[in-house]
C-alpha positions in Angstrom: -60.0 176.4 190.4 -56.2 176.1 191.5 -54.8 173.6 193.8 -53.9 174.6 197.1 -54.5 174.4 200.9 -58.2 175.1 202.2 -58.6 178.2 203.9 -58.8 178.7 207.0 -61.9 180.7 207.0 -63.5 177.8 204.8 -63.1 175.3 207.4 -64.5 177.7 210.0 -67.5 178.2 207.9 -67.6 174.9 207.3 -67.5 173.9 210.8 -70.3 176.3 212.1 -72.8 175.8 209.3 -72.1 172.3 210.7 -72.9 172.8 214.4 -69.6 172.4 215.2 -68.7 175.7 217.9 -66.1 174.3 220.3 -63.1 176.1 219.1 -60.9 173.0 220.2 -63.1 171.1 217.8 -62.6 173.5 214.9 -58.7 173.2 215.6 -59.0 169.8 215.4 -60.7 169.5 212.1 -58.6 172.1 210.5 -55.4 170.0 211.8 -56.7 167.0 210.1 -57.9 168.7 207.0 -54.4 170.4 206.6 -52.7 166.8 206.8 -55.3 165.8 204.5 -54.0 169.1 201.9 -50.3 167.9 202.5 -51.1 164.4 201.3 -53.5 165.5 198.1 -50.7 167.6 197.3 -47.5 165.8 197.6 -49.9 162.9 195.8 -50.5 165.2 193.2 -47.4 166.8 192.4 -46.7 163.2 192.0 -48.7 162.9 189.3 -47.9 165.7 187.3 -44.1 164.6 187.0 -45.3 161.2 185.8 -47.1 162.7 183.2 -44.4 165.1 182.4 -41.9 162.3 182.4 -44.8 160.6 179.9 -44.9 163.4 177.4 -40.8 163.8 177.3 -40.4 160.6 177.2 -43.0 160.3 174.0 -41.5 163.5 172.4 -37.8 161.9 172.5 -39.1 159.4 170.0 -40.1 161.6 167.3 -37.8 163.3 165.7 -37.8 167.1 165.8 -39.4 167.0 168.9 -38.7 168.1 172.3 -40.3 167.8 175.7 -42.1 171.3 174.9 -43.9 170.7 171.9 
């Protein structure tokens, strides 16, 4: 599974299999489950450059390493 937004189409299923069938509603839900995306992603990107700054930083102090091996 890959990181990304939700789809669209899964928050409309979502919202129907849920009851919910006031399109203003699903808007709604989809608006706050896209700011939700933004923040898992921006607070995951995060992550991955602390753990790539981790693994250069522990290959600079071994000799005959670099950040890729």
């Amino acid at each position: 599974m890959s990181e990304g937004p939700i789809p669209w189409t899964a928050i409309y299923t979502y919202a129907r299999v849920h009851g919910v069938n006031d399109p203003a509603e699903i808007d709604r839900l989809s608006a706050i489950l896209k700011r939700m995306d933004i923040a898992y992603m921006e607070y995951m990107s995060k992550q991955r450059d602390k753990r790539m700054k981790a693994r250069e930083k522990g290959a600079a102090g071994r000799p005959g390493m670099s950040a890729r091996n």
